[in-house]
N, C-alpha and C positions, 0 to 999 in steps of 0.2 A: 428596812431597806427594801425597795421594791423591786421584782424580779429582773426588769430589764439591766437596772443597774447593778444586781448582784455578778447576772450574767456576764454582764462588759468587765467586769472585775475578774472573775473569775476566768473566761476566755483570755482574757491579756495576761495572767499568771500562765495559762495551759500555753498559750503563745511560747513565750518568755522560756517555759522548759522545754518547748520543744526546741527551741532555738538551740537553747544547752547544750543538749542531746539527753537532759532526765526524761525519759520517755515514760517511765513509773509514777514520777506526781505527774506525771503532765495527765496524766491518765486518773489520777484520781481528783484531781481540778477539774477536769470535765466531765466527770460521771457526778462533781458536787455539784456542778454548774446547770446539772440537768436533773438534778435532785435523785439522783438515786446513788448509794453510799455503797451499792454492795460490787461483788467483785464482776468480771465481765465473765459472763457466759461459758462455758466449755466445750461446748459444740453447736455446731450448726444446725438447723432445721432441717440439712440434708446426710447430716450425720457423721461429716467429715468436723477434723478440729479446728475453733476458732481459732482464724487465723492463719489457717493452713492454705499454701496458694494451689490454685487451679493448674493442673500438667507440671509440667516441668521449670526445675527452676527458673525466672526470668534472666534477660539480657539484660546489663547496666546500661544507660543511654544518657547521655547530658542533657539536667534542664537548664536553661535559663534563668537568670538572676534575677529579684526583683517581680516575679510574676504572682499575681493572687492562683491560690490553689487550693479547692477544696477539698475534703476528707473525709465524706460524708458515708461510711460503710453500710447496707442492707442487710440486716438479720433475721432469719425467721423468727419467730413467736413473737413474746407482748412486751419483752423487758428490752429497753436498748442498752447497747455497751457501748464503749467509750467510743467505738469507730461508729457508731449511729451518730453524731454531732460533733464529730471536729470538723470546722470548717477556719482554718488557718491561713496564714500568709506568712511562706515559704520561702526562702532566699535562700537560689544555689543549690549545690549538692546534688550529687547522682539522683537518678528515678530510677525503676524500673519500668519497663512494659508486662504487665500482667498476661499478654498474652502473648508475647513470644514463648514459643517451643510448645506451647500446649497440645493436646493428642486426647484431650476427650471427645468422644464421639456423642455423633446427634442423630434424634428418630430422625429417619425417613432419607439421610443422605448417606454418603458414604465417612468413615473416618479421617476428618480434616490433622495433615501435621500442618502445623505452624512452622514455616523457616524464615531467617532471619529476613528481618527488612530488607531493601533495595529500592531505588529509582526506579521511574518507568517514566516512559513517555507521558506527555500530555498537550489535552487539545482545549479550546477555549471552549467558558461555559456560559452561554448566553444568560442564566439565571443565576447565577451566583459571579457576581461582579466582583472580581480580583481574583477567583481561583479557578482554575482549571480542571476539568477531567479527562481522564484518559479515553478518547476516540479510536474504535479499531473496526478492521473487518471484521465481519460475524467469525472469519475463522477464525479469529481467538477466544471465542464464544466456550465458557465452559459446556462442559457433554450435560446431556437430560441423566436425571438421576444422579447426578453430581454433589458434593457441600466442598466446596472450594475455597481458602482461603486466597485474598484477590492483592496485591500491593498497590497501592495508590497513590499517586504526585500530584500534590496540588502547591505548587511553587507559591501560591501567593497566601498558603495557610502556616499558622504559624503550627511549632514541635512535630515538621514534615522527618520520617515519611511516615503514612498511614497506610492503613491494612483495612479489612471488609471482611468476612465471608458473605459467602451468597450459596444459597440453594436454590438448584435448580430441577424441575418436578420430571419425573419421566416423560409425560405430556408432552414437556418443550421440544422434543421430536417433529412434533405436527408442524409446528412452523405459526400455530395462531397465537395473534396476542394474547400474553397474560397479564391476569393481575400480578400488582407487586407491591408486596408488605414491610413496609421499613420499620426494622427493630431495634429498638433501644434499650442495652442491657443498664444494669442498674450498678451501683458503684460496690467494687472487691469481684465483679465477675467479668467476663468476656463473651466473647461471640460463641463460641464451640459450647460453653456452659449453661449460658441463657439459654440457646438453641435447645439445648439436652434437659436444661427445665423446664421450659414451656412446653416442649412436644409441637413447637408450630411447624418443625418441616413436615412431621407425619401428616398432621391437620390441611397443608396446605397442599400437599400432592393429590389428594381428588379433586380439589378445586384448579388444580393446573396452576398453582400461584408460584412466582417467584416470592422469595423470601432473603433480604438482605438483611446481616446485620454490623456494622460499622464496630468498632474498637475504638475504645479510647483512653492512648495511650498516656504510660504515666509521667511523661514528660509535661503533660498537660494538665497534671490530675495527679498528685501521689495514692488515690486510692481508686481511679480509671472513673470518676464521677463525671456527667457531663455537667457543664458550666451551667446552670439554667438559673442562678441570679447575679451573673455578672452583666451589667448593662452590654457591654460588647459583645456579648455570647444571644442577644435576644432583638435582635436588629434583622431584616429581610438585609441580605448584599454583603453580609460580614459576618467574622466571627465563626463560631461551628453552624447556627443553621445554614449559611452559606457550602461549609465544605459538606455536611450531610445531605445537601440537595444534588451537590455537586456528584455526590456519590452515587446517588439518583442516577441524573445522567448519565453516568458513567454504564453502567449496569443498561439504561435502554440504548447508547450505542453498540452493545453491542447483542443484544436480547430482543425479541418481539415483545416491546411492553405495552398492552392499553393501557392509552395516556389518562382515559376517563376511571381507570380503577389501579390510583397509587393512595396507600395507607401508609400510615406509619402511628408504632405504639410503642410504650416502655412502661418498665416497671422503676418505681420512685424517680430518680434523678433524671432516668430516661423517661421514664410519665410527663413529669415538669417540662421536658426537651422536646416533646413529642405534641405537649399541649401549644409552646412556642411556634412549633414549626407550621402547626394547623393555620394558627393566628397571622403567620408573618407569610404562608403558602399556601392560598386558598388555591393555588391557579396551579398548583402541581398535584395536594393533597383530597383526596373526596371525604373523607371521613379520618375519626383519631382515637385512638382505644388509649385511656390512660389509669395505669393499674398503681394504685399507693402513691400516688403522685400529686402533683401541685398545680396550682392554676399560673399560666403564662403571666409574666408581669409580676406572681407573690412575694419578689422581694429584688431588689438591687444592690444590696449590700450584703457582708458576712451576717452581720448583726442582726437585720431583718429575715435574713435566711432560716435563723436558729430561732427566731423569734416563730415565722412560718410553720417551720417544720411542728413547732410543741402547741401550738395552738389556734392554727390558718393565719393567713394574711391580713394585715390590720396598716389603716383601716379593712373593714371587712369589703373586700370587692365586688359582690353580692352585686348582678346585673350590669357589670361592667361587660360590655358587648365584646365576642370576639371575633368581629364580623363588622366592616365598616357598615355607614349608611348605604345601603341600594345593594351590599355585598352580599352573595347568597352564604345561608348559613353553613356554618361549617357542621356535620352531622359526630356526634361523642359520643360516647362508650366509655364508661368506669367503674370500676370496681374498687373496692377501699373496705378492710376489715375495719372493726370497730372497735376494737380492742388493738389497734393501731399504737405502740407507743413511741416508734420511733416517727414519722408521720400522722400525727393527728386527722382523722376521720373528716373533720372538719374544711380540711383542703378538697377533701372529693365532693363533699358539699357545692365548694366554692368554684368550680370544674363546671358542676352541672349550673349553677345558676348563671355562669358567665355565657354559657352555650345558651342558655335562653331568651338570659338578657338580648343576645343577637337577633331574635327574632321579632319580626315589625309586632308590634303589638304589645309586645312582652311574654310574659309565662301564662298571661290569661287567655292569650289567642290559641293556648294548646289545650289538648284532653290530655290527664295523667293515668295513668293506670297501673294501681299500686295490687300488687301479687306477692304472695308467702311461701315460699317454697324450702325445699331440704334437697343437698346433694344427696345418690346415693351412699356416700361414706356419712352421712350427719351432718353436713356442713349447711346449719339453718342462713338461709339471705332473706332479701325483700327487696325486689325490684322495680323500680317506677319504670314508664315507659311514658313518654313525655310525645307528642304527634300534632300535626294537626287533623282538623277534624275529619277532612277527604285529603290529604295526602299525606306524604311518609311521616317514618318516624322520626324526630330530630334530635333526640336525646335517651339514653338508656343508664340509669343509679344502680347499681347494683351494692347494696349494701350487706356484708358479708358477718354475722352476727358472732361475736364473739373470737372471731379470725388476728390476727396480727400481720406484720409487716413481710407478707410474702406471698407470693406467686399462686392466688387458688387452683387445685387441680394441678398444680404439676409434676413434673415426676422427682421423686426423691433423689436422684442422682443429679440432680444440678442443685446449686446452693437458692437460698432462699425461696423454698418451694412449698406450699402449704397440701401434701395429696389429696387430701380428704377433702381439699372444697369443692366449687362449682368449677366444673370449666370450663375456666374463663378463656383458655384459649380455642376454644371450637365456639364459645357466643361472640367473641370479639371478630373473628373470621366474620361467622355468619352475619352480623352485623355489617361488617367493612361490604362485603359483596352484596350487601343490599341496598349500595347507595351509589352511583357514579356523578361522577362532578360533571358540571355541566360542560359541553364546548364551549371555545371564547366567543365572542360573536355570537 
């Protein structure tokens, strides 16, 4: 029996108990299904226990019937467990939101509580057609040196209402535009915790940067995953890259943002989301950092998703541009351990060749410039740097040797975090701030 078909088999048995409510085979149907027999893990790579939620316990919230959901959880090290590859279809029954009530705090802002949802105003979004963002005077402008959780109404997105935090740098005082880095957590974590693993609000306050990061709720996602291989989810004008631009917006009415220096990055689910948004937002986004993640487009279905994740995208999309004809290239940043086993290595691969594929000429119109370095904790990489020959850089590989499925360099108190690698979050910064997108016109 061939693997895809054992898979389909076996997925539709873990289906079928989940439906049940046997949530015990359902679990050992998908760790067969992924060939690994043994039991799930005991603790996290941050040192809390599998499976233990982030703050306080969630709020119950009604999902919707009939909707695809996937389930795809981020674990540090090399073994996946059974929440590394569910990726299911879900009817009914309560959700939770992972991030209500949470109260873990983050470098560089102050301690965010999370309080329950609520409506808020909103104003039209010229770039995301059918949803809204909220338009205000700067006075409701959170204070500099701030991490705020923000509530957001987008009427025309669907499992409203949504939430953001955003940090904002002591800087923002002055009144000058800032950059602004849109973050994409990965799935089982949130805003307060991503923020607390990466370390990016620390990284971003000498640079004066705003730093958002969106939630995503489990009415949408039972395990807060963003959509990145539902065809509806990877469309300019709809779906979530729509309400995460939307969110965008949201944040420069009421903030000084330079429009020529907005980023956005994520780890695994949010890698995949964050590769989309580049692709489908050249004309918002200047650059993309994507950590453990997947190339825009890698799959359209559950099946090809689970297919993606264990061993890239197939066909292999190897030079599929992502960057129209005449369009200027989109500039990438990634990082991918090698010893990847819930995400195969393979997709960062596929990441960087799509990014070059976009350049006129091809990969041969660039110099590569391939380097061996060691974090100071041990963490051996080898980084290509991909350019053209007099002008910038277009592409940066970072290949993390021996690393697994988590956040290099970040700090141990947020979940899926690897300390002892490089970090990636002060070369992804420096990266992003060395590229601005061009004016229209």
């Amino acid at each position: 029996m061939d693997w895809n078909h054992k898979l389909k088999q076996l997925m539709g048995e873990a289906t079928h108990l989940v439906r049940s409510g046997n949530l015990a085979d359902a679990t050992r149907a998908i760790q067969q299904a992924l060939g690994h027999n043994t039991a799930p893990a005991t603790a996290r790579s941050a040192g809390t226990p599998e499976g233990q939620a982030v703050g306080t316990p969630p709020v119950q919230t009604p999902a919707p019937a009939a909707t695809f959901r996937t389930g795809t959880a981020w674990r540090g090290g090399a073994a996946p467990d059974v929440e590394d590859a569910v990726v299911i279809e879900r009817e009914g029954g309560p959700a939770h939101d992972s991030t209500a009530g949470s109260k873990t705090g983050a470098q560089g802002g102050t301690t965010a509580q999370d309080e329950p949802a609520a409506s808020s105003p909103a104003g039209p979004s010229s770039a995301a057609p059918g949803l809204a963002s909220r338009a205000g005077p700067a006075a409701h402008a959170e204070p500099p040196g701030s991490f705020t959780r923000v509530v957001f109404a987008s009427p025309g997105a669907p499992h409203a209402p949504h939430h953001y935090h955003l940090y904002v740098p002591p800087g923002a005082a002055s009144g000058t535009p800032m950059p602004l880095v849109l973050m994409l957590h990965g799935c089982t974590q949130n805003p307060t915790d991503f923020a607390t693993g990466t370390g990016m609000n620390a990284a971003a306050a000498p640079a004066n940067a705003l730093v958002l990061y969106p939630a995503q709720p489990q009415s949408a996602n039972p395990n807060g995953c963003w959509n990145w291989f539902r065809p509806e989810d990877q469309r300019r004008g709809g779906g979530e890259p729509a309400l995460l631009v939307a969110m965008v917006q949201d944040v420069m009415a009421r903030h000084p943002v330079d429009t020529q220096r907005v980023y956005v990055a994520g780890l695994s689910a949010g890698g995949a989301m964050a590769a989309l948004l580049g692709r489908e937002y050249p004309d918002v986004f200047a650059a993309v950092g994507v950590h453990s993640g997947l190339q825009a487009g890698a799959a359209h279905n559950v099946m090809a998703a689970l297919s993606a994740m264990k061993s890239g995208a197939k066909p292999n999309p190897r030079g599929t541009p992502v960057a129209a004809p005449g369009q200027a290239v989109m500039p990438m940043i990634v990082f991918h351990g090698d010893a990847d086993a819930t995400v195969s290595a393979r997709n960062g691969e596929q990441v960087i060749h799509a990014a070059l594929g976009a350049v006129v000429g091809g990969p041969a119109a660039l110099q590569a410039k391939v380097e061996q370095g060691q974090s100071p904790s041990g963490q051996a990489y080898t980084r290509t740097v991909h350019r053209h020959a007099a002008g910038p850089v277009v592409a940066e590989h970072w290949v993390l040797h021996g690393a697994g499925h988590a956040w290099a360099g970040g700090n141990a108190q947020g979940s899926h975090t690897d300390p002892r690698g490089v970090d990636a979050t002060g070369e992804m910064l420096r990266f992003f701030l060395e590229h601005r997108r061009a004016s229209a016109g």
